[in-house]
C-alpha positions, 0 to 999 in steps of 0.5 A: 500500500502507497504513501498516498493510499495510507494517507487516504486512510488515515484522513477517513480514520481522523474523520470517523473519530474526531468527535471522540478523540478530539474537540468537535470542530463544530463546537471548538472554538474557531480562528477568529476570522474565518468567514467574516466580512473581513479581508482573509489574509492568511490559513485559518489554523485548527480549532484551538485545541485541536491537535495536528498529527506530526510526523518524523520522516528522517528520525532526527527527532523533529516533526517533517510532517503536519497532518492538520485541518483548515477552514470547514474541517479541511485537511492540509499537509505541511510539509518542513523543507528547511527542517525547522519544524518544532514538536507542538507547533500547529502550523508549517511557515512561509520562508521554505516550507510547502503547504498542501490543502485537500479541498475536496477531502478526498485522500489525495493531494495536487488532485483534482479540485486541490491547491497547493502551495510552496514557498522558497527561500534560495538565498537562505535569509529566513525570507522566501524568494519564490513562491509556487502556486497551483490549483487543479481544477477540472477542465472546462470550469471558470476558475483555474486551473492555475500554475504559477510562479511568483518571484519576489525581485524587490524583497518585499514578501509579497506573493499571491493573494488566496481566499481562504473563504472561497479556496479561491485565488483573488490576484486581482483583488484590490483597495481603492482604485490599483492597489492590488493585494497581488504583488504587482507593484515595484520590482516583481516577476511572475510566471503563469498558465492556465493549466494543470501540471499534468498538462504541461510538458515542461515545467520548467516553462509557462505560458505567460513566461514572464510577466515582468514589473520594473520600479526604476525609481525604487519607490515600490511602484511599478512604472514599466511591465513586459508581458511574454507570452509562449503559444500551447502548442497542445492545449491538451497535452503539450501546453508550452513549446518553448517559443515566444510569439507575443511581447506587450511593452507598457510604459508610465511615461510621466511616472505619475504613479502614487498610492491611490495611483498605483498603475497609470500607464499611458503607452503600450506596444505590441509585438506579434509572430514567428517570435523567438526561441527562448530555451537558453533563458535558464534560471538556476535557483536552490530548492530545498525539500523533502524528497520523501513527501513526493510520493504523497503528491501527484505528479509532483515535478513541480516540486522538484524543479530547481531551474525555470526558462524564461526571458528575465529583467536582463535579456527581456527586452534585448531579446524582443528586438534582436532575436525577435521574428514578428509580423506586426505591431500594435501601439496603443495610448492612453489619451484620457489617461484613465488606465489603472490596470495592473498589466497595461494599457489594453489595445485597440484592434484594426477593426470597425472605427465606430461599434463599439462593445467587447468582443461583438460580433455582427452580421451584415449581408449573410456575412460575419463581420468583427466588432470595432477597435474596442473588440477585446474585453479588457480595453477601453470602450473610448479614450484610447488612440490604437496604431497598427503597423500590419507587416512590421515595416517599421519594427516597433519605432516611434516618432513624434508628428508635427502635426499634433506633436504626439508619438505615432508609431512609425511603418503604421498603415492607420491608426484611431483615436476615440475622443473621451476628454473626460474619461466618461468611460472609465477603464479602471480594473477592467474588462473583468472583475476577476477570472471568476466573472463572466467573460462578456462582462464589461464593467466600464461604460459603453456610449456613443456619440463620439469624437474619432480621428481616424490617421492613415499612411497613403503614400507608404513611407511610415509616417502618418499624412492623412488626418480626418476628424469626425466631430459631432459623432455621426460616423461620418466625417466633418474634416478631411486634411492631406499634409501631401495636400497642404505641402507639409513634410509628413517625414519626421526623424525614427526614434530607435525604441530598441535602444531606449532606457526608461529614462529615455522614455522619460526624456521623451514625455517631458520634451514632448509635453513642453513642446505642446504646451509651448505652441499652444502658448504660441496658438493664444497668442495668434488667437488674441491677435485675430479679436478671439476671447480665449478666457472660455478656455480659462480651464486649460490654462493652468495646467499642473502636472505633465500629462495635463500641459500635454493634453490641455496643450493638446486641446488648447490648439485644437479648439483655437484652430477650429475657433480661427476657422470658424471666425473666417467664414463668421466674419469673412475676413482674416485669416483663411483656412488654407493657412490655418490648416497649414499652420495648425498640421504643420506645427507652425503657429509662429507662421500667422504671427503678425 
C-alpha cells in the first residue's frame, strides 16, 4: 500500500473519530476570522485545541510532517523543507516550507479540485524568494486551473493573494482604485498558465513566461511591465513549446504613479509572430525539500524543479528586438489617461472605427463581420488612440508628428483615436472583475456619440499624412486634411525604441509635453491677435502636472484652430483656412504671427 493510499486512510480514520478523540470542530472554538466580512489574509489554523498529527520522516527527532485541518474541517499537509519544524507547533511557515490543502477531502493531494502551495527561500535569509502556486481544477470550469510562479525581485514578501473563504485565488483583488493585494507593484516577476501540471510538458516553462514589473525609481511602484507570452502548442497535452510569439511593452511615461495611483500607464506596444526561441533563458535557483513527501503528491515535478526558462529583467527586452521574428505591431495610448490596470494599457484592434462593445460580433449581408477597435474585453470602450503597423515595416519605432506633436508609431498603415476628454468611460480594473466573472462582462461604460480621428499612411513611407476628424459623432466625417495636400513634410526623424532606457522614455514625455504646451502658448497668442476671447478656455490654462500641459496643450490648439476657422467664414475676413490648416498640421503657429 502507497504513501498516498495510507494517507487516504488515515484522513477517513481522523474523520470517523474526531468527535471522540478530539474537540468537535463544530463546537471548538474557531480562528477568529474565518468567514467574516473581513479581508482573509492568511490559513485559518485548527480549532484551538485541536491537535495536528506530526510526523518524523528522517528520525532526527523533529516533526517533517503536519497532518492538520483548515477552514470547514479541511485537511492540509505541511510539509518542513528547511527542517525547522518544532514538536507542538500547529502550523508549517512561509520562508521554505510547502503547504498542501485537500479541498475536496478526498485522500489525495495536487488532485483534482486541490491547491497547493510552496514557498522558497534560495538565498537562505529566513525570507522566501519564490513562491509556487497551483490549483487543479477540472477542465472546462471558470476558475483555474492555475500554475504559477511568483518571484519576489524587490524583497518585499509579497506573493499571491488566496481566499481562504472561497479556496479561491483573488490576484486581482484590490483597495481603492490599483492597489492590488497581488504583488504587482515595484520590482516583481511572475510566471503563469492556465493549466494543470499534468498538462504541461515542461515545467520548467509557462505560458505567460514572464510577466515582468520594473520600479526604476525604487519607490515600490511599478512604472514599466513586459508581458511574454509562449503559444500551447497542445492545449491538451503539450501546453508550452518553448517559443515566444507575443511581447506587450507598457510604459508610465510621466511616472505619475502614487498610492491611490498605483498603475497609470499611458503607452503600450505590441509585438506579434514567428517570435523567438527562448530555451537558453535558464534560471538556476536552490530548492530545498523533502524528497520523501513526493510520493504523497501527484505528479509532483513541480516540486522538484530547481531551474525555470524564461526571458528575465536582463535579456527581456534585448531579446524582443534582436532575436525577435514578428509580423506586426500594435501601439496603443492612453489619451484620457484613465488606465489603472495592473498589466497595461489594453489595445485597440484594426477593426470597425465606430461599434463599439467587447468582443461583438455582427452580421451584415449573410456575412460575419468583427466588432470595432474596442473588440477585446479588457480595453477601453473610448479614450484610447490604437496604431497598427500590419507587416512590421517599421519594427516597433516611434516618432513624434508635427502635426499634433504626439508619438505615432512609425511603418503604421492607420491608426484611431476615440475622443473621451473626460474619461466618461472609465477603464479602471477592467474588462473583468476577476477570472471568476463572466467573460462578456464589461464593467466600464459603453456610449456613443463620439469624437474619432481616424490617421492613415497613403503614400507608404511610415509616417502618418492623412488626418480626418469626425466631430459631432455621426460616423461620418466633418474634416478631411492631406499634409501631401497642404505641402507639409509628413517625414519626421525614427526614434530607435530598441535602444531606449526608461529614462529615455522619460526624456521623451517631458520634451514632448513642453513642446505642446509651448505652441499652444504660441496658438493664444495668434488667437488674441485675430479679436478671439480665449478666457472660455480659462480651464486649460493652468495646467499642473505633465500629462495635463500635454493634453490641455493638446486641446488648447485644437479648439483655437477650429475657433480661427470658424471666425473666417463668421466674419469673412482674416485669416483663411488654407493657412490655418497649414499652420495648425504643420506645427507652425509662429507662421500667422503678425
Amino acid at each position: 500500500m502507497n504513501k498516498l493510499l495510507l494517507h487516504a486512510v488515515f484522513i477517513i480514520i481522523v474523520a470517523n473519530n474526531l468527535i471522540g478523540q478530539q474537540p468537535n470542530c463544530s463546537s471548538a472554538k474557531k480562528y477568529w476570522n474565518i468567514q467574516t466580512p473581513l479581508i482573509s489574509y492568511r490559513l485559518p489554523p485548527p480549532p484551538i485545541n485541536y491537535k495536528p498529527e506530526q510526523k518524523d520522516l528522517d528520525g532526527d527527532g523533529d516533526p517533517d510532517i503536519i497532518y492538520s485541518i483548515t477552514i470547514r474541517d479541511t485537511p492540509i499537509m505541511w510539509i518542513d523543507d528547511d527542517d525547522d519544524m518544532k514538536a507542538g507547533d500547529f502550523e508549517g511557515d512561509t520562508d521554505s516550507d510547502c503547504l498542501l490543502i485537500d479541498i475536496n477531502k478526498d485522500g489525495k493531494y495536487c488532485d483534482i479540485n486541490d491547491a497547493a502551495f510552496d514557498w522558497i527561500d534560495t538565498d537562505g535569509d529566513g525570507l522566501a524568494n519564490m513562491q509556487v502556486y497551483i490549483d487543479n481544477t477540472p477542465k472546462g470550469t471558470r476558475r483555474g486551473p492555475h500554475y504559477m510562479w511568483m518571484i519576489d525581485a524587490d524583497k518585499d514578501n509579497i506573493f499571491n493573494y488566496f481566499d481562504w473563504n472561497t479556496f479561491r485565488l483573488r490576484a486581482w483583488l484590490h483597495d481603492g482604485t490599483s492597489n492590488f493585494i497581488e504583488d504587482y507593484s515595484g520590482k516583481s516577476t511572475f510566471l503563469k498558465a492556465h493549466a494543470s501540471t499534468d498538462r504541461i510538458n515542461d515545467l520548467r516553462l509557462n505560458w505567460e513566461n514572464p510577466f515582468l514589473f520594473w520600479d526604476h525609481d525604487n519607490d515600490g511602484l511599478t512604472e514599466m511591465t513586459l508581458r511574454a507570452t509562449d503559444n500551447p502548442v497542445d492545449r491538451n497535452k503539450q501546453y508550452t513549446e518553448g517559443i515566444i510569439r507575443y511581447i506587450a511593452l507598457a510604459y508610465d511615461l510621466d511616472n505619475d504613479n502614487a498610492p491611490g495611483n498605483e498603475f497609470d500607464y499611458d503607452m503600450s506596444i505590441k509585438f506579434q509572430g514567428k517570435g523567438f526561441d527562448y530555451m537558453d533563458q535558464v534560471h538556476k535557483f536552490k530548492n530545498k525539500r523533502v524528497e520523501e513527501t513526493d510520493e504523497y503528491i501527484n505528479d509532483p515535478r513541480w516540486r522538484q524543479l530547481s531551474e525555470l526558462i524564461y526571458p528575465g529583467f536582463d535579456t527581456a527586452i534585448d531579446l524582443t528586438y534582436n532575436r525577435g521574428k514578428w509580423d506586426n505591431v500594435f501601439f496603443v495610448y492612453d489619451e484620457d489617461d484613465d488606465c489603472e490596470r495592473w498589466e497595461r494599457v489594453e489595445f485597440y484592434y484594426p477593426m470597425d472605427l465606430f461599434k463599439v462593445g467587447a468582443k461583438n460580433k455582427r452580421i451584415a449581408d449573410g456575412e460575419k463581420q468583427g466588432g470595432g477597435l474596442d473588440n477585446h474585453i479588457q480595453a477601453d470602450a473610448i479614450g484610447d488612440r490604437g496604431e497598427w503597423d500590419l507587416d512590421n515595416s517599421g519594427k516597433g519605432n516611434i516618432y513624434i508628428s508635427n502635426f499634433d506633436g504626439r508619438i505615432h508609431l512609425y511603418g503604421a498603415e492607420w491608426g484611431a483615436w476615440r475622443v473621451d476628454q473626460l474619461a466618461w468611460s472609465y477603464q479602471s480594473w477592467g474588462g473583468v472583475e476577476d477570472f471568476y466573472e463572466p467573460k462578456d462582462k464589461r464593467l466600464q461604460k459603453e456610449f456613443s456619440p463620439f469624437s474619432t480621428f481616424k490617421y492613415e499612411d497613403t503614400n507608404g513611407n511610415g509616417f502618418l499624412d492623412l488626418i480626418e476628424i469626425d466631430i459631432n459623432g455621426d460616423a461620418i466625417f466633418d474634416k478631411k486634411v492631406s499634409l501631401l495636400k497642404l505641402k507639409i513634410d509628413d517625414v519626421c526623424k525614427i526614434i530607435n525604441t530598441s535602444e531606449m532606457s526608461y529614462e529615455d522614455y522619460r526624456v521623451l514625455h517631458k520634451t514632448m509635453s513642453d513642446n505642446i504646451w509651448k505652441r499652444a502658448q504660441i496658438a493664444l497668442k495668434v488667437a488674441s491677435q485675430q479679436g478671439l476671447n480665449t478666457s472660455w478656455y480659462a480651464f486649460m490654462k493652468n495646467p499642473k502636472s505633465e500629462y495635463q500641459k500635454y493634453n490641455y496643450g493638446y486641446w488648447i490648439q485644437f479648439y483655437v484652430y477650429m475657433d480661427l476657422i470658424d471666425n473666417y467664414y463668421r466674419i469673412k475676413k482674416g485669416l483663411k483656412p488654407s493657412l490655418i490648416d497649414k499652420a495648425y498640421f504643420g506645427g507652425n503657429w509662429k507662421a500667422l504671427l503678425n
